[in-house]
N, C-alpha and C positions, 0 to 999 in steps of 0.2 A: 610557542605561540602565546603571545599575551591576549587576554579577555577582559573587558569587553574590547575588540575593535574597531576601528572605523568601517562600519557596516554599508555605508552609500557607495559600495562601490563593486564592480565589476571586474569577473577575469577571465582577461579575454588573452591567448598566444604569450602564458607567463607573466601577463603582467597586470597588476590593479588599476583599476582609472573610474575614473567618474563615467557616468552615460554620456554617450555623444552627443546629445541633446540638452546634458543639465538636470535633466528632472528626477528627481525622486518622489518616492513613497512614504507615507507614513507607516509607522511598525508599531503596533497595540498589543498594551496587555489583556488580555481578554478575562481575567483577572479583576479588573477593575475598569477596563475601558477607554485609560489612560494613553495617549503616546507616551514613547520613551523612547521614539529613536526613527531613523528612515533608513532605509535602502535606496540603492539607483531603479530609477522604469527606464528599463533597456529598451530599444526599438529595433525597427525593422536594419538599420546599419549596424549596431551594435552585434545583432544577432548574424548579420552576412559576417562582418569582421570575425567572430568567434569560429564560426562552419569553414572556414575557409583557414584561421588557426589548428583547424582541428585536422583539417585535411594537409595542412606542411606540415604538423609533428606525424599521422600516418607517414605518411611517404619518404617522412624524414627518421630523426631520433627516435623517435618512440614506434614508428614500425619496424625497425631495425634492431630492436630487441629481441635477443631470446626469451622463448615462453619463460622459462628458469628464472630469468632477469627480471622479466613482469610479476613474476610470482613474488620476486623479493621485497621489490616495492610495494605491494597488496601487503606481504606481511606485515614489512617496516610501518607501512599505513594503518593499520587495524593495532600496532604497541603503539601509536600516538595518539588512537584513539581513545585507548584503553588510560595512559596518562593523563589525558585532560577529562579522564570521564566528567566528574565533577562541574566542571566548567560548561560544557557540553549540554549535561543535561542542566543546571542553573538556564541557559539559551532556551533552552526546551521550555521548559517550565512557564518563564514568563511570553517566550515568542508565543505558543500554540496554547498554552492553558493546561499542559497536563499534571495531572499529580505529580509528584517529584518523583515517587518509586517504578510509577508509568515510565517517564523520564529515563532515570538510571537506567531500567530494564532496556531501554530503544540503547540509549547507548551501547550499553553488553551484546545486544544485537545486531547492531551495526560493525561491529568489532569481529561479533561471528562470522559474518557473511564475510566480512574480507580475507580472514583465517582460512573458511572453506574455500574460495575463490582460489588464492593464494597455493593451498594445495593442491588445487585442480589443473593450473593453466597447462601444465606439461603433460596432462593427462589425456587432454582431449583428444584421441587417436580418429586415423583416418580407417579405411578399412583393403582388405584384398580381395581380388572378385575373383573366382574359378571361371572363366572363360575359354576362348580355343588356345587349343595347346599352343601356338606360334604367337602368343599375346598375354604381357603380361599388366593387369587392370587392378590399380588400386583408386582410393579418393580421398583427398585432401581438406580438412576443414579451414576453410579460411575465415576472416573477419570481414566486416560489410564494408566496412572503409568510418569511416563517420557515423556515428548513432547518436538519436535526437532523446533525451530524455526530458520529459513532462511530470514535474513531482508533483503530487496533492500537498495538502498542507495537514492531513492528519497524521501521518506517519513519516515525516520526512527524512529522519535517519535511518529508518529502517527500511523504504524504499530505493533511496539513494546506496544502500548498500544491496538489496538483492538486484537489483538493476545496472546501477553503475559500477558494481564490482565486477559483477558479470561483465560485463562489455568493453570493461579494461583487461580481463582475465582473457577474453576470448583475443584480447588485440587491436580494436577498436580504437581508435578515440573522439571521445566523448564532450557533446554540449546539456549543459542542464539548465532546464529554467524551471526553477523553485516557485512554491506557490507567494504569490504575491502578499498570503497571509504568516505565510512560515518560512522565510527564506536564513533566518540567523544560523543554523545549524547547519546546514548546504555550504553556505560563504565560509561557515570554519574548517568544514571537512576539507573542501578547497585550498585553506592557508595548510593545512595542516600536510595535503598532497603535495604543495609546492617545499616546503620545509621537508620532507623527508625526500625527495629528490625526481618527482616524478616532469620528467621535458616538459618542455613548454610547450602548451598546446593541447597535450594527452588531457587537458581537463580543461574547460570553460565553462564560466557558470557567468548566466544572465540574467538578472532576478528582472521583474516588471509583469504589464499584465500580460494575464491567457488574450488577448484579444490584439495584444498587440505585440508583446515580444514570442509569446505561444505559439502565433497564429504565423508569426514570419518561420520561425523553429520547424513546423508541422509543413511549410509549403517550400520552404529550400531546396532547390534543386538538388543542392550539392548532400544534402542528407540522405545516408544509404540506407538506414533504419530509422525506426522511429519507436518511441517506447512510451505508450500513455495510461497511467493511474489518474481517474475522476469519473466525473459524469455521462450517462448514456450518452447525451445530447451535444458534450463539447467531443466526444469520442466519436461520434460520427463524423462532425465537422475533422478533427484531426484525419478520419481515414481517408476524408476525402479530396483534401488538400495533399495527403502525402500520394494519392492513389495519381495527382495530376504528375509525379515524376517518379511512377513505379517504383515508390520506396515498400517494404513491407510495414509491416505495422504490429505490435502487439497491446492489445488493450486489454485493462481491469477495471470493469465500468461498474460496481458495484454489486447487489445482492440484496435479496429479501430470501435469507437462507434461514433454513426450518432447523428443528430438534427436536425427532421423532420418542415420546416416551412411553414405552408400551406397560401392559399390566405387571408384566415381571422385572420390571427394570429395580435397579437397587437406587432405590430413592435418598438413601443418605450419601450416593457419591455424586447423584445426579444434580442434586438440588443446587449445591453450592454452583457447579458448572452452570447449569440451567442459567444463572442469574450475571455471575460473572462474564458471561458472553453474549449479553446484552447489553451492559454499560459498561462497559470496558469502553475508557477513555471517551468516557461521555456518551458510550451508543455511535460515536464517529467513526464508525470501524467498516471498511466496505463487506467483510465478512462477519457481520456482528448476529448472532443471533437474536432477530427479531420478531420470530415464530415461534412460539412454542405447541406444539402437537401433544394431545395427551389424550390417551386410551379412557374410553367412559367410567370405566371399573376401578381408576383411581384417580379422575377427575377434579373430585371435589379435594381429595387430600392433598395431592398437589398444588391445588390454587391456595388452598389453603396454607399450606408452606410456604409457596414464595409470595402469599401477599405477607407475611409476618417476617418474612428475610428483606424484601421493601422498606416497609415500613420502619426498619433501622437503618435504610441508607441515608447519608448524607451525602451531599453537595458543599463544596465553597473551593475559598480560593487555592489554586494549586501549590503554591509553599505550603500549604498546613497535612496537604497528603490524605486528603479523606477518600473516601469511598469515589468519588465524582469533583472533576473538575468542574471548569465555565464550559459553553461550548466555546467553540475558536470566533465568532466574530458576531456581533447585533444580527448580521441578515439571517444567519444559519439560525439564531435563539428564535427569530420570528416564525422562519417556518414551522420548524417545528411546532413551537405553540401554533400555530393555525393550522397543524396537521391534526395535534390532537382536540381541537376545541372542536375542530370539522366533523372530526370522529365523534365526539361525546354527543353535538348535535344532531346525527345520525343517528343515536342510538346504542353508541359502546359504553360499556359498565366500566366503570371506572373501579378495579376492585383492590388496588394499593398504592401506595406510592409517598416516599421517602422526603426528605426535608430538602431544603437550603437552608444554612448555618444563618443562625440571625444577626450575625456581625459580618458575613458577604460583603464585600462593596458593594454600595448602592448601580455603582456602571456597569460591575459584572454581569455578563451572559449567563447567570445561571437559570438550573431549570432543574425539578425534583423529579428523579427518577420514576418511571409512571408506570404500571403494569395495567392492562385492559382486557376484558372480558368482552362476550357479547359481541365477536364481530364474526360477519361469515366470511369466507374464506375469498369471496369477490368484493368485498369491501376496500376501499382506496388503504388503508391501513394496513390488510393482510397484502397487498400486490403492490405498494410503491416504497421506497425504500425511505424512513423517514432522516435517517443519519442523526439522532438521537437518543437519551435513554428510554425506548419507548418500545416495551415487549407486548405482542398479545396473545390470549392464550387459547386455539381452538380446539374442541371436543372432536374426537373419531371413535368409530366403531370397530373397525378392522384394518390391518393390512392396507387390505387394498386401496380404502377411504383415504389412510394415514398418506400413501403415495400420489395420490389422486390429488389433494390437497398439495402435500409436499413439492407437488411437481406442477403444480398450477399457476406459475406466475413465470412470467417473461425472462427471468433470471434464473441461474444455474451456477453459482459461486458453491458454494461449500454446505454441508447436509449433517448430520450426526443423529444417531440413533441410540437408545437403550433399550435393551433387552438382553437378556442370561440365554435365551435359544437361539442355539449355535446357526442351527437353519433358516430362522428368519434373518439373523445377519447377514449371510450368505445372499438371499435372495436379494435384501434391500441394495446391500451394496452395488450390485446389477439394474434396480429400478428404479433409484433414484438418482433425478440428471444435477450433476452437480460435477467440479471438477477435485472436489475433495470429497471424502466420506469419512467422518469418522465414527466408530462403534465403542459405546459406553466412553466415551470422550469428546472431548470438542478444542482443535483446535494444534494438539498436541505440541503445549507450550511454543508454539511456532516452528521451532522444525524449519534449518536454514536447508536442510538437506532435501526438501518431500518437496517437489512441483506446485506451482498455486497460480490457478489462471480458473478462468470458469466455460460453460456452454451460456449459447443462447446470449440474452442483453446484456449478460456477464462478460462478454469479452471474448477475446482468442489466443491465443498463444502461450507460453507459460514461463513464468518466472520464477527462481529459489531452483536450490540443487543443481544437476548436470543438462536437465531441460534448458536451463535460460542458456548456458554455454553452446548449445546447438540452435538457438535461437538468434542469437548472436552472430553467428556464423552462416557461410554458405559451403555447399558442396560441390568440390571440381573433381568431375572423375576423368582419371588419366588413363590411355591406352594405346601403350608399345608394344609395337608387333616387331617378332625379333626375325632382322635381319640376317 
């Protein structure tokens, strides 16, 4: 695959073309603010032509594969990925705004998940049922037929791989519509499928808007599944468009997830995580930790520590690899700033926060990593997710308080705790709602292998590991009674 390529364009049953309508999108470096390029806005034809591509390579070539056979291409997929990392992540970088090493890393992750997938597809067993003696009852995993996937634009390689590897693995095949801010690394994973030999059809990608190619994707009849990463509010709209033709639905609607730090926590492994997991890739992260809990008895020392690890973070642009990129686009840098101006006007203490590099482009989205004090736990700051680098930090007394809090917002994405007693680990992992836990860690360098979905406005279903493959699929239980 040559890079850069002719990015305005769509692929739909094999084959690249323009949108059926002509139009395209601009494509920004966020970075600088700059265009440097368009994609096609796919529509409501665009999106039937692909679904219904998707449905002749099922029923045809590509459902007609052995699991084996699919496994080879996932592999063959993920060594091309791994070849062009370089390239790949360059798209990253200037398409989405991330660090470079951010970057790399989606790459190498993207590559994982097709590796794991790859290994798996022959795995997926059915099971045998002990019934009446004159019957013999097993059950079959099948695949949906068609699966709709819906990419964000913060993670688009590394979504597109636990999602769409999955749903290739299981036997599917697959339409994507990329975010209309992030679609360069989607269209090359794409060239990169079609060159190493996957049918025509097993893969469609329609880049345009959520509103208009999204929204045709999410109401398709002919769509068996549907698979959406983004917001509470377009996440309901998807389930309810998909609920009109009994598709199932899995959603990742984001998170306002904690990091419980009690008295005996080890503060020098803590600290660095603490911080790290809340601007990590600008604070865009749906499981970013945006809470920080911290036990009264070492309150002060803690803020104290991560306002002076702040206070050396930088910001700028993503070729230089600092601490923090741009965010991804002007509207995202606005809210933010009006999330926390809203707050500081309320009443939150502003109690550190990091640079933007003084040679930034003047168009970039940047914004200085902000740590905040002084909010209670019902404050719009502690309960709405802001998708920024924007941590704050609230005081508990006990356990109990610490969960009470923990577990007091509408979300249920992912939780992590510090503490050395064995016993309170034990219990938290039990009380707090989340669909991840993790103890003295956060995040466990991601882990293609560990489940990742949430409770609650968090979403349902679960994607990463052997969960997404059973997600993917359905269950036909068979019963021969012998003659």
């Amino acid at each position: 695959m040559t890079l850069p390529f002719e990015s305005d364009q769509l692929l739909v049953g094999g084959c690249w073309r323009r949108a059926a309508g002509g139009a395209t999108l601009p494509v920004e470096d966020p970075s600088t603010g700059l265009e440097f390029g368009r994609i096609a806005r796919a529509d409501a034809n665009d999106v039937d032509a692909a679904v219904r591509a998707a449905r002749a390579a099922f029923e045809g070539p590509w459902g007609a594969l052995a699991a084996f056979e699919r496994g080879r291409l996932l592999a063959a997929l993920g060594r091309a990925v791994l070849a062009h990392a370089e390239q790949l992540a360059d798209l990253e970088v200037r398409d989405v705004g991330k660090p470079a090493s951010q970057a790399r890393a989606d790459v190498v992750a993207l590559a994982r998940y097709l590796e794991f997938y790859a290994g798996a597809v022959d795995k997926l067993h059915g099971t045998t049922i002990p019934f009446l003696t004159d019957y013999t009852v097993y059950t079959l995993r099948e695949p949906h037929g068609v699966t709709g996937h819906i990419v964000p634009w913060n993670y688009p390689m590394q979504i597109v791989g636990r999602s769409v590897g999955a749903a290739l693995a299981a036997g599917n095949a697959v339409v994507v519509k990329p975010a209309e801010e992030a679609s360069l690394t989607t269209l090359a994973f794409a060239r990169l499928a079609t060159e190493v030999g996957f049918p025509a059809g097993a893969i469609n990608v329609v880049p345009g808007l959520g509103e208009e190619a999204g929204a045709a994707l999410a109401a398709h009849p002919l769509v068996n599944h549907l698979s959406f990463t983004g917001s509470v509010e377009v996440g309901i709209a998807v389930q309810i468009a998909a609920a009109r033709h009994v598709a199932p639905v899995t959603l990742e609607l984001g998170g306002k997830s904690p990091q419980l730090v009690f008295d005996d926590a080890d503060l020098d492994v803590a600290l660095p995580m603490l911080v790290r997991a809340g601007i990590q890739n600008a604070g865009q992260t749906c499981s970013a930790s945006s809470r920080l809990l911290v036990q009264r008895g070492v309150y002060d020392r803690v803020v104290d520590a991560l306002a002076a690890r702040y206070r050396a973070l930088r910001a700028g642009p993503a070729a230089r690899d600092l601490d923090l990129g741009p965010l991804v686009s002007g509207a995202q840098l606005a809210r933010v700033r009006r999330m926390v101006t809203t707050g500081l006007e309320a009443g939150a203490e502003l109690l550190a926060s990091g640079e933007v590099v003084a040679d930034a482009p003047p168009g970039g989205h940047y914004i200085a990593p902000t740590l905040l004090g002084g909010v209670a736990p019902a404050d719009p700051l502690a309960q709405e997710e802001v998708f920024g680098p924007v941590q704050v930090v609230l005081p508990f007394a006990d356990e109990d308080e610490a969960v009470a809090i923990a577990n007091g917002t509408r979300y249920g994405l992912v939780a992590g705790a510090w503490t050395r007693d064995a016993g309170r680990q034990h219990r938290l992992v039990r009380r707090l709602r989340a669909g991840q836990v993790f103890l003295n860690d956060y995040g466990a360098a991601g882990g293609v292998e560990l489940p990742f979905g949430g409770t609650g406005w968090s979403g349902h279903g679960r994607e990463k590991g052997f969960e997404a493959l059973y997600g993917f699929t359905t269950v036909k239980t068979v019963a021969a009674r012998h003659r």
